[in-house]
C-alpha positions in Angstrom: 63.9 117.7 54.1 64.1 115.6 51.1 66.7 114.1 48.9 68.7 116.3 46.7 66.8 114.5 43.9 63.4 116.2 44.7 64.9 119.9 44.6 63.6 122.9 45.7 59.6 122.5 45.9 60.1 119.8 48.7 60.3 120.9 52.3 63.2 122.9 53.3 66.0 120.3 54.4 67.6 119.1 51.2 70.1 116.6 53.1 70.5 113.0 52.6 70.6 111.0 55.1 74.5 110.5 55.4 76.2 109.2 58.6 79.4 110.7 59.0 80.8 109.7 62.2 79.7 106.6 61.9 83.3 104.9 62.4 86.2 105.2 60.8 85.6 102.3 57.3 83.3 103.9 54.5 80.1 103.5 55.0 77.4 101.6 53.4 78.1 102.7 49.2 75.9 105.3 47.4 73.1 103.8 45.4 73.6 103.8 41.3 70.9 106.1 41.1 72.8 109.2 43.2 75.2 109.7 41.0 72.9 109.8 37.7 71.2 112.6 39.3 71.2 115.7 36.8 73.1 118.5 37.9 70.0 120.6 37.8 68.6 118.9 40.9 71.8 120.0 43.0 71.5 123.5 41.7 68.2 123.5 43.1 68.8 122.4 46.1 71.7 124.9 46.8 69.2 127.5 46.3 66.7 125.9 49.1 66.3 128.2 52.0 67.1 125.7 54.2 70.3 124.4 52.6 71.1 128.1 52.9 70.4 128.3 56.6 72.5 125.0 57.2 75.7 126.5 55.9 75.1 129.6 57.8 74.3 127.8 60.7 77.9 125.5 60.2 79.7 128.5 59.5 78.1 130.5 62.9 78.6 126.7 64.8 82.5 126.9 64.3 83.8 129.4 66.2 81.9 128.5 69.7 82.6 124.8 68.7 86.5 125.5 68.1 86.6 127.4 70.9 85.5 124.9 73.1 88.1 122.5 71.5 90.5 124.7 71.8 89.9 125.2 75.4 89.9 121.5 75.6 92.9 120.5 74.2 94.8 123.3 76.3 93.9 122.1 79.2 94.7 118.5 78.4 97.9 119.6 76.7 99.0 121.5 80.2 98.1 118.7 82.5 99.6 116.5 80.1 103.0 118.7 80.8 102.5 119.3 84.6 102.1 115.0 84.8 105.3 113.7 83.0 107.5 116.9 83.1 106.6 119.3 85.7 105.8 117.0 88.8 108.9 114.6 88.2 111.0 117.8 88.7 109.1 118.8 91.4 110.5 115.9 93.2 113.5 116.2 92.2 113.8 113.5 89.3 115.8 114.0 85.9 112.4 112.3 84.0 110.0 110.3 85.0 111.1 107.3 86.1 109.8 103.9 84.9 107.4 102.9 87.4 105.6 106.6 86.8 103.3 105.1 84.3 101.9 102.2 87.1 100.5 105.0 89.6 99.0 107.4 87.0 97.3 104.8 85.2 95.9 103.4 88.3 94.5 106.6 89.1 92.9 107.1 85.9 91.4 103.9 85.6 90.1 104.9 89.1 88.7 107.9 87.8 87.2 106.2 84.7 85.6 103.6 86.6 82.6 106.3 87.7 82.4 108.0 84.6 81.8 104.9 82.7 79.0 103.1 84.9 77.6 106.4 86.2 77.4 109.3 84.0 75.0 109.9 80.8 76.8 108.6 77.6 79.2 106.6 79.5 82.3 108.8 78.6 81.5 108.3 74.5 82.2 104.9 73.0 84.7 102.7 73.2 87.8 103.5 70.7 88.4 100.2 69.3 84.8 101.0 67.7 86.7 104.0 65.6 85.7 107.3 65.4 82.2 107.1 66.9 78.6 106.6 65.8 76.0 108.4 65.3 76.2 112.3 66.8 76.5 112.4 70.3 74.0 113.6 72.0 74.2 116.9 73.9 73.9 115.2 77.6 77.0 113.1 76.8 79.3 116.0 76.0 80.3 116.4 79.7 81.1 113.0 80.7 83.0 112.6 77.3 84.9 115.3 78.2 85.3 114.1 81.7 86.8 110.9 80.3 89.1 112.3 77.7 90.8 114.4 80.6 90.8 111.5 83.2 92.7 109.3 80.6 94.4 111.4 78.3 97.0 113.7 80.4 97.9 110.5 82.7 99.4 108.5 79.8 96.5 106.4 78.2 98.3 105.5 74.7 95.1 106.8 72.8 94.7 109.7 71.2 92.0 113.3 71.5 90.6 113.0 68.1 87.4 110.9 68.9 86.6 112.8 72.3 87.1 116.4 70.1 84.6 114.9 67.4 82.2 114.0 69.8 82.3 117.1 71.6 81.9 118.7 68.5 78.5 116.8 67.2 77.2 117.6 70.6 77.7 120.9 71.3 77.0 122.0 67.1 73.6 119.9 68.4 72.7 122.7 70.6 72.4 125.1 67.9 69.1 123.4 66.7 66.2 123.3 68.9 65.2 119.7 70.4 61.8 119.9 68.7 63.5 121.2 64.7 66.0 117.7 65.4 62.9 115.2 65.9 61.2 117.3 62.9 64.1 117.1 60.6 66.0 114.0 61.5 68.4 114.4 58.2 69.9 117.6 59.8 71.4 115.8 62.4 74.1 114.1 61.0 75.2 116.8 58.4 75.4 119.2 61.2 77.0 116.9 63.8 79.4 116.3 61.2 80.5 119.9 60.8 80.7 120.5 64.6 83.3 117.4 64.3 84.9 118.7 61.6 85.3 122.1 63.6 86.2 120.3 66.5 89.2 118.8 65.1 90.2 121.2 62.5 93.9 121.6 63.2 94.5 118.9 65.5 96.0 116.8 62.6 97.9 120.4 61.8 95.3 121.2 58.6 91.6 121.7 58.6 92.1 120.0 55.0 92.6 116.6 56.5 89.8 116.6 59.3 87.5 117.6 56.0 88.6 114.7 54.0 88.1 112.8 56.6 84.5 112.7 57.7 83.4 113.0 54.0 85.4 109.5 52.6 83.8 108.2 55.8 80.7 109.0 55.1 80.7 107.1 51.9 79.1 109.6 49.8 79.3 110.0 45.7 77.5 112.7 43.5 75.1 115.2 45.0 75.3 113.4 48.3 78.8 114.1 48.4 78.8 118.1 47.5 75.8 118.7 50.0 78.0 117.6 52.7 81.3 118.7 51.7 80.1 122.6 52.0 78.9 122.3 55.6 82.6 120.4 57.1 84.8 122.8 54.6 83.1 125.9 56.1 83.3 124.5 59.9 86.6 123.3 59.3 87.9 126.8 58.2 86.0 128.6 60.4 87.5 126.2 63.4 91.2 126.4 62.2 91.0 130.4 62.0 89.9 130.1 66.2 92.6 127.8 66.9 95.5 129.5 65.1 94.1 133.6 66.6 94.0 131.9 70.0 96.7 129.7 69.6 99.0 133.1 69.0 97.3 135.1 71.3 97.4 133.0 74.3 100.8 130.8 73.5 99.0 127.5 74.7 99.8 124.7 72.7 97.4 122.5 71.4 99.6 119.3 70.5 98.7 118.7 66.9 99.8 116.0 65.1 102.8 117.7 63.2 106.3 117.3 62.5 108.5 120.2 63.3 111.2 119.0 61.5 110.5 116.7 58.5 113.8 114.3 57.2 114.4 115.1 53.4 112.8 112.6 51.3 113.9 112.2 48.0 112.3 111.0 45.1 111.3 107.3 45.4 113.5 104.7 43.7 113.0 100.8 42.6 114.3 100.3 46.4 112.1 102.2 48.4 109.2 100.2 46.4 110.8 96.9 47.1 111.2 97.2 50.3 108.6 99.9 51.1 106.0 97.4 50.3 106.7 94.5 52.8 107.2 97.0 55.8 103.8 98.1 55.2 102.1 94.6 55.4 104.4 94.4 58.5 102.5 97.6 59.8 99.4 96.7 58.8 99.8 93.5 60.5 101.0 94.8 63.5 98.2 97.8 63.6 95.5 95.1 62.9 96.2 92.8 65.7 96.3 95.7 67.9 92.7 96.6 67.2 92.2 92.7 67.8 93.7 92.7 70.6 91.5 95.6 71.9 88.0 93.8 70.3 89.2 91.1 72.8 89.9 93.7 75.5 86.4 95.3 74.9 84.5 92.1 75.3 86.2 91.7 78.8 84.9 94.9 79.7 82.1 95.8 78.6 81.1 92.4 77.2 80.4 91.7 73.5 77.2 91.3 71.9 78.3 88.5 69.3 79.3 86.2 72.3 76.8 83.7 74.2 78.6 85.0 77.1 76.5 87.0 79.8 77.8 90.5 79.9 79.8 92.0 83.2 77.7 93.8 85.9 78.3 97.0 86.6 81.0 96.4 89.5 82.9 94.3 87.4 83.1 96.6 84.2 84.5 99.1 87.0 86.7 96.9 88.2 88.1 95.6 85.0 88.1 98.9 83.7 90.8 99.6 86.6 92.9 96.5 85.8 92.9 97.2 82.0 94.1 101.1 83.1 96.8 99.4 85.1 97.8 97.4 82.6 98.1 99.9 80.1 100.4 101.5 83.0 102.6 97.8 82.9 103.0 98.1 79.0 104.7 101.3 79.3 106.6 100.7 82.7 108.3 97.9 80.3 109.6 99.7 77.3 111.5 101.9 79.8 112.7 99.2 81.8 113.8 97.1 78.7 115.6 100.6 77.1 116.1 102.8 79.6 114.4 105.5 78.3 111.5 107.5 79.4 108.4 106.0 79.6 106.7 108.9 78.3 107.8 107.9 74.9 105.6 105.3 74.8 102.8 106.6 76.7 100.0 109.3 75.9 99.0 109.9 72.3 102.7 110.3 70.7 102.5 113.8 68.8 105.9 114.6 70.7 107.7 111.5 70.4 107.1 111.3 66.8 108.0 114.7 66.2 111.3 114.0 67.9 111.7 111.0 65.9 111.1 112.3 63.0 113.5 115.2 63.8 117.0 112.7 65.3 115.8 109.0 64.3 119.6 108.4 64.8 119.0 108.8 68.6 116.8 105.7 68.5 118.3 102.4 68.4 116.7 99.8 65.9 116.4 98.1 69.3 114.5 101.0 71.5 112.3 101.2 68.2 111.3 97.7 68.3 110.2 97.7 72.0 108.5 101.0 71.8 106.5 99.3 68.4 105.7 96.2 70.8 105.1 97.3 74.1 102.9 100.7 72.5 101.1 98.5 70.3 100.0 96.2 73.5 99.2 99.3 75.6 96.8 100.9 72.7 95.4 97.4 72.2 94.3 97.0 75.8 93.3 100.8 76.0 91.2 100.4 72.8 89.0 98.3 74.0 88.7 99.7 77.9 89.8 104.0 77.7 88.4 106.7 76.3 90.1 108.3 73.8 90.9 108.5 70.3 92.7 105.5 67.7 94.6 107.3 65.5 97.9 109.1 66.7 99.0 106.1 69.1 98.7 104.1 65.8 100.7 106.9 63.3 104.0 106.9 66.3 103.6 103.2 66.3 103.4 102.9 62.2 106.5 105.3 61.4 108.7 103.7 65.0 108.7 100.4 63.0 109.1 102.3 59.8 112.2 104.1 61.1 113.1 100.7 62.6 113.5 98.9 59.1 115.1 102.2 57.8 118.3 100.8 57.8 117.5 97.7 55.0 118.9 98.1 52.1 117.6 100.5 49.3 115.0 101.9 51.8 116.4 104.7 53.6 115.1 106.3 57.0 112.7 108.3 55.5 110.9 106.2 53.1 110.7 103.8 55.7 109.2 106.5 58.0 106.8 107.7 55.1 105.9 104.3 54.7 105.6 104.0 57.8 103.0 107.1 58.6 100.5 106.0 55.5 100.2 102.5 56.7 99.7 103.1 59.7 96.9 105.5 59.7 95.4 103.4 56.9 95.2 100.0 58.8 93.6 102.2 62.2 91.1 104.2 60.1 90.5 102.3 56.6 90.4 105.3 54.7 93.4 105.4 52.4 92.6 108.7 50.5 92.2 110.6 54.2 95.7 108.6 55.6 97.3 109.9 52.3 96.4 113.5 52.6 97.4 112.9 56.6 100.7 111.5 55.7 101.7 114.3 52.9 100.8 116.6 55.1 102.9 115.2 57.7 105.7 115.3 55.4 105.6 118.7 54.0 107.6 120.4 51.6 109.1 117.0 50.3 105.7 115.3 50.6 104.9 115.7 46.5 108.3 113.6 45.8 106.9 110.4 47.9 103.3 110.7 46.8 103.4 108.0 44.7 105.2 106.0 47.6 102.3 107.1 49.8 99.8 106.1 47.6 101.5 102.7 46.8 101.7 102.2 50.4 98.2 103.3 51.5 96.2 100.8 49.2 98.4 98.0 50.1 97.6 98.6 53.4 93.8 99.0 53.1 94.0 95.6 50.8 96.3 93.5 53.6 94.0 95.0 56.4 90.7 94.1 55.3 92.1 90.7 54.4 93.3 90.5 57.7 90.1 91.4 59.4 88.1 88.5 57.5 90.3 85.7 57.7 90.1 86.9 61.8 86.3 87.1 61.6 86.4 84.0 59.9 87.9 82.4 62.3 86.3 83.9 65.4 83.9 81.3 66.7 80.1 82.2 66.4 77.4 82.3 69.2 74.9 80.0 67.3 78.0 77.9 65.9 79.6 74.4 67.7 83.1 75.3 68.4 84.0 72.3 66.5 82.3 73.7 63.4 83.7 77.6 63.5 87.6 76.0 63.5 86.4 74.0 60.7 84.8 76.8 58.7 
């Protein structure tokens, strides 16, 4: 297919070559040129058969895509439930007790340990990387799968957005014949980025959001922009109309990113600026060395690329991937230990806890908040860089706990600190500030138009601090080809 640029008498794939789940930062910036292109040239291209055919074909790819999402997240919201509720009552417990975490994190790191050395695709790719790469191929869709539920229900602190987009490009993959794909090579990413966008249509609780999403991080402008826009809008709607019929009809819940019950927020004052502004480089700080700490993890693992260091055999990336698991397990076992409170507020992916913080901060003490900010932030650090799973919603619980935490300084209020708190967070984990806006006002609801400017305050502060943060860090992270002596100089 060509460009948009060479309209409709080239062949019949008009898309650019955009890379939409190619992480979660932009990606590489439009040329001048793409958005100097006269409108006439779009207009063409809309009227292309095969543009034509391509929204048909994301519009038909939705409902069997969302449906198999749907399916997913059911299942993984139900063992979820029958782990941490339903078995400790089975035994006779009140909760789940704080060594629960140390047994069901050793089994999934046991059950990881195969998936990752064994199986095609290697269970997708490793979070701390973002949201993915390039489409996943069709092969890998079961062993993602198989990873997300071995890690996810038994209290991994990631989260099932990167395993539902990556099911998603694979299985919209399927649509297209093997042999059209190696023909028409720019279909594949447009396409794969529509099955993700269908894939995770409601699972941050508005298709709007997983839309904005892959679009700012494909780094498009122009034509480039509008071509893929369609294709994700149309997937995304298509997906969120499956999930809410079958949401209804069957009752299962799908654990969405959502508050329940949102605090009042007024409108922002001089104070909630003042102070709204240093707890976000505090978040951002904190979110940052958490994705450092799982870059570090990730080289343990897996090994690292960058590093003269010979990478881990295939016995040893099982057996670390086991230790990291347990670990992970340790992290949480602490915060209940150090709070007595259940340690399934600080495990899994943190849609409930942060609903129920959002709805009774009060019944948090600016203690318990701290610990579950430190010892969740250590967890999804080491289960970045060694799990399967998704970044964002540990980060958002861990972004509005310290948020809420710093409530009480004053002129900020507990919920300016926990809208702060949500848009830095997602900010610093995805680098996409207009995407962690929409998530955050969304989040918010009713009262969300009264801190937008707060949001939007917050979420470039945080993108500034956090790729600040990220070069001084690469700076300063010795190089292969470099003396030692000469990387701590530079």
């Amino acid at each position: 297919m060509p460009e948009p640029s060479d309209g409709p008498s080239g062949s019949e794939d008009p898309t650019a070559r955009p890379d939409p789940t190619s992480g979660t930062g932009p990606a590489s910036p439009p040329a001048a040129a793409a958005t100097a292109r006269p409108s006439p040239d779009l207009h063409g291209v809309l009227r292309t058969k095969g543009y034509l055919g391509l929204l048909v074909i994301s519009a038909l790819v939705g409902v069997p895509v969302s449906l198999a999402a749907f399916w997913f997240v059911g299942l993984e919201h139900q063992l979820q439930h029958w782990v941490w509720e339903s078995l400790p009552a089975a035994l006779g417990l009140d909760r789940a007790p704080w060594w629960w975490p140390l047994p069901t994190l050793l089994l999934a790191g046991l059950l990881l340990a195969p998936i990752v050395t064994r199986v095609p695709g290697r269970g997708g790719h490793i979070p701390v990387d973002g949201l993915g790469g390039p489409p996943a191929p069709p092969r890998a869709v079961p062993g993602v799968v198989l990873a997300a539920l071995a890690c996810l229900p038994l209290g991994a602190v990631l989260g099932p957005e990167a395993p539902l987009m990556a099911m998603g490009a694979g299985l919209a993959l399927l649509a297209v014949r093997p042999s059209r794909r190696a023909a028409r090579p720019q279909m594949v990413p447009v396409l794969g980025a529509a099955g993700s966008a269908a894939a995770i249509s409601t699972i941050f609780g508005s298709p709007l959001v997983a839309a904005v999403m892959i679009i700012e991080a494909a780094g498009l402008g122009g034509p480039k922009l509008l071509l893929l826009i369609m294709p994700c809008l149309l997937a995304s709607g298509v997906g969120a109309l499956v999930f809410t019929g079958f949401g209804h009809w069957t009752g299962l819940s799908v654990g969405a990113l959502s508050l329940p019950s949102e605090p009042p927020a007024g409108v922002p004052d001089p104070g909630d600026f003042l102070w709204g502004l240093p707890v976000a480089v505090a978040v951002t700080v904190v979110c940052v060395a958490g994705q450092t700490l799982g870059h570090r993890v990730k080289a343990f693992t897996v090994g690292d690329p960058g590093r003269a260091v010979p990478p881990p055999t295939v016995r040893q990336t099982a057996l670390r991937t086991v230790l990291c698991a347990v670990a992970v397990g340790g992290c949480i076992a602490a915060y209940a230990l150090l709070t007595d409170r259940s340690p399934e507020e600080a495990a899994l992916s943190g849609q409930a806890t942060l609903a129920a913080l959002a709805a009774n901060p009060a019944a948090w003490s600016v203690f318990a908040l701290l610990m579950l900010t430190l010892c969740k932030t250590a967890a999804w650090g080491i289960a970045l860089g060694s799990l399967r799973g998704g970044p964002i919603f540990p980060a958002v619980l861990i972004g509005a706990a310290l948020g809420v935490a710093c409530g009480p300084l004053p002129g900020l209020g507990i919920e300016s600190g926990l809208a702060v708190g949500l848009a830095a967070a997602a900010t610093a984990v995805t680098r996409l500030p207009v995407t962690s806006t929409v998530l955050a006002a969304e989040l918010l609801g009713p009262d969300a138009p009264d801190s937008l400017p707060l949001l939007l305050v917050t979420a470039v502060t945080s993108f500034v601090v956090g790729e600040l943060l990220r070069g001084y860090i690469e700076r300063r992270t010795p190089q292969p080809d470099a003396p030692q002596g000469a990387a701590r100089a530079a």
